[in-house]
N, C-alpha and C positions, 0 to 999 in steps of 0.2 A: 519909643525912643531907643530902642535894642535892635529895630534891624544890623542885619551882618551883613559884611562883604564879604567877597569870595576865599580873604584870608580870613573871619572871621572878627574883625575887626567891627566896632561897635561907632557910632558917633562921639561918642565921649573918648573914647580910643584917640579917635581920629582930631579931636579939640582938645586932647591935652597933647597929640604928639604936633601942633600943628600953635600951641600957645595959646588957645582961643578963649580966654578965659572967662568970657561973656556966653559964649554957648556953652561950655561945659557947666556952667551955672543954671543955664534956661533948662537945659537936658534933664538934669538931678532936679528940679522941682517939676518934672512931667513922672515918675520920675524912672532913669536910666539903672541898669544895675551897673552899679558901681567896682560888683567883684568878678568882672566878664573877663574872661582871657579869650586870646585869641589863639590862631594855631603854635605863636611861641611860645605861649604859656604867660603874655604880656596882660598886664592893666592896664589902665588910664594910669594910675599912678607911676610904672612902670613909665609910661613914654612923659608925663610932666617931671619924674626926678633925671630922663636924661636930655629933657631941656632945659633944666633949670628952670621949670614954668613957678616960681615960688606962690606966684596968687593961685596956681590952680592946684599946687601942691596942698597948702594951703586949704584952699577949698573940699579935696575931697578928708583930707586929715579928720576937717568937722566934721565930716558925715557921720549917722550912728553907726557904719560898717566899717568905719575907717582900723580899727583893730585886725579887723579879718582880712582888708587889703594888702595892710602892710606887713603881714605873714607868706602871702603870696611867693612863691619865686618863680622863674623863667624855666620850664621845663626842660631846657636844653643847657645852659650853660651852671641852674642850681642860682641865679644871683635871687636877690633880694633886691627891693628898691632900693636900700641903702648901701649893698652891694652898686650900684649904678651910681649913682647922688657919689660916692668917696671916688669908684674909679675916675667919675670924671671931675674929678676936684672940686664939686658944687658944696662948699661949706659950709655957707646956707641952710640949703636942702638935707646934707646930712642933720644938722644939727634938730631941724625943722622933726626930720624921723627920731631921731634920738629922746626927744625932749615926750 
């Protein structure tokens, strides 16, 4: 469940930037690494807090890695997923990281 694309992008990458909150589910019980970056230095979490995917947000939160995700940041601009979740005014979502 980790093949990469040529930007290094994962499937779960690709089901949280894309809302698919049923296959980012299938993926994690096969199961997907959940703390993959891609060449931005992006997670899955990363691309569900800047859709506002809150089930998949959500979902990987429960994961037992979810700590080490959401330490993660974007090697190029420095954000954090909660950095992303506030710029794009997803209230929600922050609060979802926050909590």
């Amino acid at each position: 469940a980790d093949v990469r694309d040529h930007l290094g992008q994962t499937p779960l990458m690709l089901a949280a930037h894309h809302g698919h909150g049923r296959i980012a589910k299938l993926l994690l019980d096969y199961p997907a690494t959940i703390d993959a970056v891609n060449f931005l230095g992006h997670t899955a979490l990363h691309y569900a807090t800047e859709k506002s995917a809150r089930s998949i947000v959500e979902l990987l939160l429960s994961h037992e890695t979810a700590k080490k995700i959401s330490i993660i940041h974007d090697i190029y601009s420095g954000h954090y997923p909660l950095h992303v979740a506030a710029e794009k005014g997803h209230e929600m979502i922050v609060k979802m990281l926050i909590d």
